[in-house]
N, C-alpha and C positions, 0 to 999 in steps of 0.2 A: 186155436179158438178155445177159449174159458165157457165150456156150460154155464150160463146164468149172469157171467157176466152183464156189467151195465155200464153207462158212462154217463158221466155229468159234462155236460154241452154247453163248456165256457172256453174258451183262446185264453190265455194268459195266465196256467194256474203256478204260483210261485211254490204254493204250501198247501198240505192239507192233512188234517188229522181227524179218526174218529173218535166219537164221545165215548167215554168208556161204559157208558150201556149199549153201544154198539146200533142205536139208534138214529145218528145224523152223524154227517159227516161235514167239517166245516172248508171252506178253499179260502186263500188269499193269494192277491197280485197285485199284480204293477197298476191296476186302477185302483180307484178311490172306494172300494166294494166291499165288504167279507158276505162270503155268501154262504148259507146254512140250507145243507143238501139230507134229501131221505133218500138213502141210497136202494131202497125197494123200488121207490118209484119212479124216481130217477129226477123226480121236483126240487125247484127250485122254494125253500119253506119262508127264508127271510135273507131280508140283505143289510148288512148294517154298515153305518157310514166309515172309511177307512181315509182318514187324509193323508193323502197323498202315496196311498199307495204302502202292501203288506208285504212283509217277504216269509216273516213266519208266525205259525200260528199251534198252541197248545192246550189244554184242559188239564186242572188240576187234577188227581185222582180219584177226589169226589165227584167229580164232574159238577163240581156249584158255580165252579171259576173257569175264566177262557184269559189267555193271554194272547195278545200279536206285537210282534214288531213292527216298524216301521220303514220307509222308505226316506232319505233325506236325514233332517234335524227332530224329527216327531218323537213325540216320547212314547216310554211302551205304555199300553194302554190295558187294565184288567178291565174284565166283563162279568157283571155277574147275571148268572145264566136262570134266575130265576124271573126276571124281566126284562131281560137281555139288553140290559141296559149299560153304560160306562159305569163303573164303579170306583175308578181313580185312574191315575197314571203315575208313573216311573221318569224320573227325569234319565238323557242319555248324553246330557252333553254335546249336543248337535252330532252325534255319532251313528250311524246306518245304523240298526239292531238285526243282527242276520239270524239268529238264533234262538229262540226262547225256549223253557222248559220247567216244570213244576220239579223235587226233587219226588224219588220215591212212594213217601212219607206225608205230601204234601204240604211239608213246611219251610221247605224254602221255594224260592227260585230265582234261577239263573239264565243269563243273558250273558252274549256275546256280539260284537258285531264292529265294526269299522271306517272309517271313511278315509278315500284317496285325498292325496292335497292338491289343490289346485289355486289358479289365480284368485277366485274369491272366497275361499277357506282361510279361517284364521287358522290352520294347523300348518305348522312347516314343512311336514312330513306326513307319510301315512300314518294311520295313529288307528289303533285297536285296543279293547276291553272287553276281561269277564269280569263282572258281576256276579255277586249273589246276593239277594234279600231275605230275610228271616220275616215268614208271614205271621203277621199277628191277629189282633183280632181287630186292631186299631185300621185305622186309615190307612189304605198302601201309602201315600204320601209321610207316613210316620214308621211305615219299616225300617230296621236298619239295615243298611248296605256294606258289605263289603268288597272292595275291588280287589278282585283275585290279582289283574295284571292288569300292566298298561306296556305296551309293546309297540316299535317301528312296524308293526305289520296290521295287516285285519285279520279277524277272527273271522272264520266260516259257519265253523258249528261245534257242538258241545253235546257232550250224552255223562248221565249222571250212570254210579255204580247201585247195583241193585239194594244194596245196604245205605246208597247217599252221602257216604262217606269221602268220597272222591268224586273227581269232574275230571273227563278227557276232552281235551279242546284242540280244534287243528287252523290252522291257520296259512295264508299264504307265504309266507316264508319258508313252505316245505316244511314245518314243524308240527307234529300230534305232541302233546305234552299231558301229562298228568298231576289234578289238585289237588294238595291235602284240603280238604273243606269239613272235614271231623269237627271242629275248634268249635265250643259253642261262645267262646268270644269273640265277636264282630268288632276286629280292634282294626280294620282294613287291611290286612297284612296276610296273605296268603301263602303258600308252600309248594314249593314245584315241585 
């Protein structure tokens, strides 16, 4: 038993991350929800609209920005946390987004994620991508991207190095790999 512990009273949580003032805690899932929790009091503070369902969810380092991924074809979505409003979105290529994350530094970020093939998928094959974006000051729709990989497998998850220098990514295929991401050229072309 955790002295002090608390719990937040939802079925379904896919993700969940605190804000770095250590002041709310945000959850995503398999519903249509994001739900923004004070983990003092164990309330439910806001709930914002998630179509079709989140599987991850992260806060810039300044905590001004929220990102989540999606469930499906949905692109990722930025927040910005000053009126908790949408502030743009990320296209994903009808691809799951299983993973999202601000880098160190808060200037980039990166996504991971996948989709199986099946009968009504245009993909032949399973098919996986990481991503990373250089944030600017412009429109997330006008950041540049570069695609680390593009692989027969899905991506799971990704964790940046404390320098942001590199990205470890793992995936179903049994493979953890490691990304040179140093480059401050966004020329799409990554490094294992």
């Amino acid at each position: 038993h955790l002295r002090g512990s608390a719990s937040l009273r939802y079925q379904g949580i896919e993700d969940l991350t605190w804000h770095p003032n250590g002041e709310i805690i945000v959850s995503v899932g398999w519903d249509d929800v994001i739900r923004v929790w004070d983990p003092k009091t164990e309330k439910l503070l806001k709930r914002l609209p998630a179509v079709g369902g989140s599987l991850s969810v992260y806060f810039s380092p300044s905590g001004s920005m929220m990102v989540t991924g999606h469930l499906g074809d949905q692109p990722i979505v930025l927040w910005d946390l000053e009126t908790w409003t949408e502030m743009g979105t990320l296209d994903t290529d009808g691809v799951e987004v299983k993973c999202v994350q601000f880098s160190p530094d808060g200037r980039r970020l990166a996504a991971c994620g996948g989709q199986e093939a099946d009968a009504e998928s245009p993909l032949d094959n399973d098919t996986g991508w990481v991503r990373v974006w250089e944030i600017t000051d412009k429109e997330p729709a006008q950041w540049r991207m570069m695609e680390i990989a593009r692989r027969k497998s899905i991506f799971t998850d990704l964790t940046w190095t404390a320098d942001g220098k590199r990205l470890a990514t793992a995936s179903l295929d049994g493979h953890s790999r490691l990304w040179d991401v140093s480059s401050t050229q966004f020329d799409g072309i990554g490094r294992e």
